[in-house]
SEMILUM-38346 format. One line per 4 residues: their letters; for each residue x, z, y of N, C-alpha, C. Coordinates in nm, 2 decimals, padded with zeros to 4 digits. Atoms other than C-alpha are relative to their C-alpha. Last residue first. Layout:
N
A) X,Z,Y,X,Z,Y,X,Z,Y ~ ...
//
This chain:
141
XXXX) 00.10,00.05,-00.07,26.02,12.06,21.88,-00.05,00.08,00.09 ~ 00.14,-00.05,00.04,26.19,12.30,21.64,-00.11,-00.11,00.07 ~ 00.04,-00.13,00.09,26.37,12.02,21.58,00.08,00.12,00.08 ~ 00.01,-00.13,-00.05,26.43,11.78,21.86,-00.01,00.09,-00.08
XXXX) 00.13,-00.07,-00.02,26.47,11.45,21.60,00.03,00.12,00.07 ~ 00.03,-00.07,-00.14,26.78,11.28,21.65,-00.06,00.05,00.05 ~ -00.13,-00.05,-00.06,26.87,11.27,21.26,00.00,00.06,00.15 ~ -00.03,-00.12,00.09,26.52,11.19,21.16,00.12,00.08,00.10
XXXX) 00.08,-00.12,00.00,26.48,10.91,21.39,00.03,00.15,00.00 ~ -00.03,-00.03,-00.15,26.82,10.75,21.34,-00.08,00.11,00.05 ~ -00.05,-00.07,00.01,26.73,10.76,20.94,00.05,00.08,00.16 ~ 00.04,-00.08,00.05,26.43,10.55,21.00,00.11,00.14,-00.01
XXXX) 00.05,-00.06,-00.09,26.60,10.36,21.21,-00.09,00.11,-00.08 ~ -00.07,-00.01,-00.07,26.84,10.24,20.92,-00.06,00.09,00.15 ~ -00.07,-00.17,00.04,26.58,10.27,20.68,00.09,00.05,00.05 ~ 00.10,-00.10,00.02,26.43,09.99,20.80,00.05,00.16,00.00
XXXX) 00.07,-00.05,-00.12,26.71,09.78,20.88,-00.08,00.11,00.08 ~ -00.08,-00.15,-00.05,26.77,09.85,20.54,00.08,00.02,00.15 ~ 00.04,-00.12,00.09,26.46,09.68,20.44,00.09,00.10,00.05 ~ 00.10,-00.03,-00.09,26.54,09.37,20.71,-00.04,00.17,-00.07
XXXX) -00.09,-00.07,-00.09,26.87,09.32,20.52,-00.14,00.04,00.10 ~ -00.06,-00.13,00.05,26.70,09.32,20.17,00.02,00.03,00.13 ~ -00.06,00.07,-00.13,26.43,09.04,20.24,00.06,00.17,00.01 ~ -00.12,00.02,-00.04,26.29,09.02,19.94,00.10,-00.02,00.05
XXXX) -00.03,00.11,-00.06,25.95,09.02,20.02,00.14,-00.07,-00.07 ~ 00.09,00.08,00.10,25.85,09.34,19.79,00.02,-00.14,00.05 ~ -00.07,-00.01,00.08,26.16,09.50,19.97,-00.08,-00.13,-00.11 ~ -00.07,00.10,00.00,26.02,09.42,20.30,00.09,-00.01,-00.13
XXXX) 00.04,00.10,00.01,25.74,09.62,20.21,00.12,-00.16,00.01 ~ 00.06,00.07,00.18,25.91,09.88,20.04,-00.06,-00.12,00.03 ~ -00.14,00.07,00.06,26.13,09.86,20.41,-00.06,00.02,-00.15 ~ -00.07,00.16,-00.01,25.81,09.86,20.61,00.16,-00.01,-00.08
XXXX) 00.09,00.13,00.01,25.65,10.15,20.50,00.05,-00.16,-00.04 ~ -00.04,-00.03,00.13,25.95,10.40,20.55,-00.12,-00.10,-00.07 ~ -00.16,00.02,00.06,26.00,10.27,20.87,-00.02,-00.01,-00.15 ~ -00.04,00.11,-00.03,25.62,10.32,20.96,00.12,-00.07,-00.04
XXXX) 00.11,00.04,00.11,25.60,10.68,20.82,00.02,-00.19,-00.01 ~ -00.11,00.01,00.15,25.95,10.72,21.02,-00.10,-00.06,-00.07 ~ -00.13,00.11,-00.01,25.73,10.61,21.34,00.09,-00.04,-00.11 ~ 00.04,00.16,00.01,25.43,10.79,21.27,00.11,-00.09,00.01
XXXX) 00.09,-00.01,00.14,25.61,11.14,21.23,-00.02,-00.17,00.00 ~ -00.11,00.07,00.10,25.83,11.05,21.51,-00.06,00.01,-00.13 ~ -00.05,00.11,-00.01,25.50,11.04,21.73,00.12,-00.05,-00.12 ~ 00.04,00.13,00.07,25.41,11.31,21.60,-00.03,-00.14,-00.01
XXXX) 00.03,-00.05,00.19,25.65,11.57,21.69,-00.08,-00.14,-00.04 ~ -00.18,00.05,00.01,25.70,11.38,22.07,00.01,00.02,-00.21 ~ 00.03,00.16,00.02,25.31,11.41,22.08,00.11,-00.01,-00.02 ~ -00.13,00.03,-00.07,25.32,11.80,22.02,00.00,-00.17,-00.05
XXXX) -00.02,00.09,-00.15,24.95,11.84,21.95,00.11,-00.04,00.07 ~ 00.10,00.12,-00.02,24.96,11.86,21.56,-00.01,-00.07,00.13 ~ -00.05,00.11,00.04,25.26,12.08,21.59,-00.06,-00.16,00.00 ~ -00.03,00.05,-00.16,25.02,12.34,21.73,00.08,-00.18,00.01
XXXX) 00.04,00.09,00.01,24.93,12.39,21.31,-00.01,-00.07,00.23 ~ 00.00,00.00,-00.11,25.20,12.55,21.22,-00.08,-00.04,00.10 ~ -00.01,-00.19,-00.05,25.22,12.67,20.88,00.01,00.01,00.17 ~ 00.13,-00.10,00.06,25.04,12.33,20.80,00.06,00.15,00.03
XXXX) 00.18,00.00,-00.01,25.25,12.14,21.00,-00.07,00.08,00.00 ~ -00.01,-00.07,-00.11,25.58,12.27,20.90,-00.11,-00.03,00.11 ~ -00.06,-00.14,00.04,25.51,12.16,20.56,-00.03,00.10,00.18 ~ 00.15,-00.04,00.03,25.38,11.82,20.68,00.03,00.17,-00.05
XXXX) 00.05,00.02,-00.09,25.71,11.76,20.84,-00.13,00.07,-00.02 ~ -00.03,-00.14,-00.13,25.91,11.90,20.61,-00.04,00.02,00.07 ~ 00.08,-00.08,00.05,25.72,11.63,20.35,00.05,00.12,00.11 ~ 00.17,00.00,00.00,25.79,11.36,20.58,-00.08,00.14,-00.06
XXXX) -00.01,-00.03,-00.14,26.23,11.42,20.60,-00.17,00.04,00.01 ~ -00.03,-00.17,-00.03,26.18,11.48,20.23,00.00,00.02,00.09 ~ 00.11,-00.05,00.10,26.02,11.12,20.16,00.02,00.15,00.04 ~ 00.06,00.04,-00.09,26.29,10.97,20.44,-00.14,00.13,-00.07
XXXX) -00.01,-00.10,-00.08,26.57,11.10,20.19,-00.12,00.01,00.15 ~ 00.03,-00.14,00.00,26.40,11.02,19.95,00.03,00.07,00.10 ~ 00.07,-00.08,-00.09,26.33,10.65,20.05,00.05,00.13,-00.01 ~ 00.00,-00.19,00.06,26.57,10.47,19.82,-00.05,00.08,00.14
XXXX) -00.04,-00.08,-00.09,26.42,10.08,19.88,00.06,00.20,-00.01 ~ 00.11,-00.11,-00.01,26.42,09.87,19.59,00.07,00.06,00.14 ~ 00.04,-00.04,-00.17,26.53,09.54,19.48,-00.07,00.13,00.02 ~ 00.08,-00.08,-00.08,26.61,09.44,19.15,00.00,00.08,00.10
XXXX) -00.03,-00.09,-00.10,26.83,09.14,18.98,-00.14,00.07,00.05 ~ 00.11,00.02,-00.08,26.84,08.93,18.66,00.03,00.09,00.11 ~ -00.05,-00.08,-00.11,27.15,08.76,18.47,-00.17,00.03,00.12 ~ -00.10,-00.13,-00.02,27.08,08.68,18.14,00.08,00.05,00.10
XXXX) -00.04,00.01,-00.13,26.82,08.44,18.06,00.06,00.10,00.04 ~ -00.04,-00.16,-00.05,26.76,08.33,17.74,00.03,-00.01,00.11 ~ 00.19,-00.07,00.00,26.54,08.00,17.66,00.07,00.16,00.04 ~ 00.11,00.01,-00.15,26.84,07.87,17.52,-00.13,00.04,00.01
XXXX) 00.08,00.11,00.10,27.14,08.07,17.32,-00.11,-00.04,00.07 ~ 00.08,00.03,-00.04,27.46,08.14,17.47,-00.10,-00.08,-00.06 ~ 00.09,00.14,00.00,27.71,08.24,17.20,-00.15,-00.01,00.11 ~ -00.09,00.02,00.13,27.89,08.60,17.26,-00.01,-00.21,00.04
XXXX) 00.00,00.02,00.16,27.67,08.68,17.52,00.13,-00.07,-00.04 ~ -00.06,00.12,00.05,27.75,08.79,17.85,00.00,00.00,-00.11 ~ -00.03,-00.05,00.16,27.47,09.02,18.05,00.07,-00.14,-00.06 ~ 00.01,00.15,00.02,27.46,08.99,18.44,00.03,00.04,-00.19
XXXX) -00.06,-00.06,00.20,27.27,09.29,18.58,00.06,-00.10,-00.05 ~ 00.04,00.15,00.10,27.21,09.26,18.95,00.09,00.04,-00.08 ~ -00.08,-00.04,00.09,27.10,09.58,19.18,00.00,-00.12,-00.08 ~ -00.02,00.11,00.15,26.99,09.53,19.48,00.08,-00.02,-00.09
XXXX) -00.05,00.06,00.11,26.96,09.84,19.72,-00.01,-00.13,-00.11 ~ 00.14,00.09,00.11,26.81,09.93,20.00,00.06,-00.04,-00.06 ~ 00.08,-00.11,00.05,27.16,10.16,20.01,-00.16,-00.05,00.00 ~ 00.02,-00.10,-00.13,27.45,09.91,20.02,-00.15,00.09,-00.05
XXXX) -00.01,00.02,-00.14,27.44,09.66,19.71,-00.06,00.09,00.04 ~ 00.10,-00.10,-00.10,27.51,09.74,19.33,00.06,-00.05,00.17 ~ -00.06,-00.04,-00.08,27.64,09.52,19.07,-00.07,00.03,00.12 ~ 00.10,-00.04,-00.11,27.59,09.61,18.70,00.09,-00.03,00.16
XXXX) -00.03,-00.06,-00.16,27.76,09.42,18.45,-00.06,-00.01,00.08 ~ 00.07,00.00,-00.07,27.68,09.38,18.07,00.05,00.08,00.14 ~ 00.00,-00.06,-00.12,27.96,09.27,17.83,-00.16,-00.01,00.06 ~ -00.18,-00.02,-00.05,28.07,09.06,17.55,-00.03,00.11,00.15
XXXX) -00.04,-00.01,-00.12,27.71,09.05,17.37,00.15,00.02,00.01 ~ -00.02,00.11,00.02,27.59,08.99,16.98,00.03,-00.03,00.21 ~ -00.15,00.09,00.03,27.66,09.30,16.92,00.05,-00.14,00.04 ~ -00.14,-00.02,-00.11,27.40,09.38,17.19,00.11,-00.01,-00.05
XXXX) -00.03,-00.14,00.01,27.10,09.21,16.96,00.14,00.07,00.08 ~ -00.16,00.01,-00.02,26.99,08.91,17.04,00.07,00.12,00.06 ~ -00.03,00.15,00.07,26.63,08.86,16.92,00.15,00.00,00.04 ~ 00.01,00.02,00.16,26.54,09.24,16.93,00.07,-00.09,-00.02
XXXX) -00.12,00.09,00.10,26.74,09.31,17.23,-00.04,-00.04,-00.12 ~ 00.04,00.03,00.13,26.45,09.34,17.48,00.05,-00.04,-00.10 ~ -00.02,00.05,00.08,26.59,09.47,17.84,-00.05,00.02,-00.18 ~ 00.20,-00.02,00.07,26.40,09.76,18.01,00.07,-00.16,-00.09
XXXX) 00.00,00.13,00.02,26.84,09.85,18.14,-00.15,-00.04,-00.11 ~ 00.06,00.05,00.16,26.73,10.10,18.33,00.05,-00.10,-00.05 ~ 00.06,00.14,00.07,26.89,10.19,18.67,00.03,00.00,-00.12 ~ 00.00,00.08,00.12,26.85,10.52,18.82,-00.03,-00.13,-00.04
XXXX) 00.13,00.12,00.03,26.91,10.67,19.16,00.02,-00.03,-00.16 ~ -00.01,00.08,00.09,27.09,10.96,19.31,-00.07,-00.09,-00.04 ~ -00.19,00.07,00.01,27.21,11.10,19.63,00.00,-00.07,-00.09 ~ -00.03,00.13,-00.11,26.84,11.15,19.75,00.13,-00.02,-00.01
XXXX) -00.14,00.00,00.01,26.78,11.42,19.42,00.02,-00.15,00.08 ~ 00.01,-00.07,-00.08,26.40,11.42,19.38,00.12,00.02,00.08 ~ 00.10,-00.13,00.02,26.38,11.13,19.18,00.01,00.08,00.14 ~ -00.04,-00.12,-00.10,26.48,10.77,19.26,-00.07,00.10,-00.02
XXXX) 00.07,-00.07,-00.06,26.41,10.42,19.03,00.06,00.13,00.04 ~ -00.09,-00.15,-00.11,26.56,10.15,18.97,-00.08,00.08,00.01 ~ 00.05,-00.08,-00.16,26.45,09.89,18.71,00.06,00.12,00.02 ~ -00.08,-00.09,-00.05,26.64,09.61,18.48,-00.16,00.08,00.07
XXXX) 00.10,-00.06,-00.07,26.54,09.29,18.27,-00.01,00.17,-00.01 ~ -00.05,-00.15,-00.11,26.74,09.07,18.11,-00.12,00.05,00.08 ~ 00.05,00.01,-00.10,26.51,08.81,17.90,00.07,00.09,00.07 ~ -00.05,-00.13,-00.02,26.65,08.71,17.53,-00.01,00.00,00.17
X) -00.02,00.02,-00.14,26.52,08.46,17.33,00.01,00.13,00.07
//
């Protein structure tokens, strides 16, 4: 019996992502396949794998999907923040500065959480103001 089964994950590098295929081919080994196709949605991402065997055999299941949100670039916008923090530490009292701090933090919160829901278009909602933020931020403040 044979279980598709995929994960995403994002390093340091906010242009790229990785998907795994954590699939188990002992019992039906990938000769015994015609294909595995990846298809990727917009940038919270769902990624669905559909694998086509040869002979369909039961109890396998061969098309699965995973959900993730790609924060980095949110993750890098946060750590610049705290960076420029600590060599600055006035920053602490600029309310406009940390207000967007809390706000992206918030953003970038709620779209893993809406991810763990499954509720893709709300996630990149998320990340959608989240990126607004960022982008219109006053820097130097």
């Amino acid at each position: 019996m044979l279980t598709a089964a995929i994960t995403l994950s994002q390093d340091t590098v906010c242009t790229q992502f990785t998907v795994t295929d954590a699939t188990d081919y002992t019992d039906e080994p990938t000769v015994s396949m015609t294909s595995r196709l990846l298809t990727l949605y917009k940038s919270a991402f769902n990624v669905v794998m559909t694998i086509a065997p040869i002979v369909a055999q039961g109890g396998s299941t061969y098309t699965i999907a995973a959900m993730t949100a790609l924060v980095c670039y949110i993750r890098t916008n946060l750590s610049e923040r705290a960076k420029r923090q600590s060599e600055d530490p006035r920053y602490e009292n600029n309310v406009i500065f940390t207000n967007d701090t809390h706000r992206i933090t918030i953003e970038r919160d709620s779209a893993a959480n809406a991810v763990s829901m499954v509720d893709i278009e709300s996630a990149q909602l998320c990340l959608s103001r989240a990126k607004k933020i960022i982008d219109n931020g006053k820097i130097p403040y």
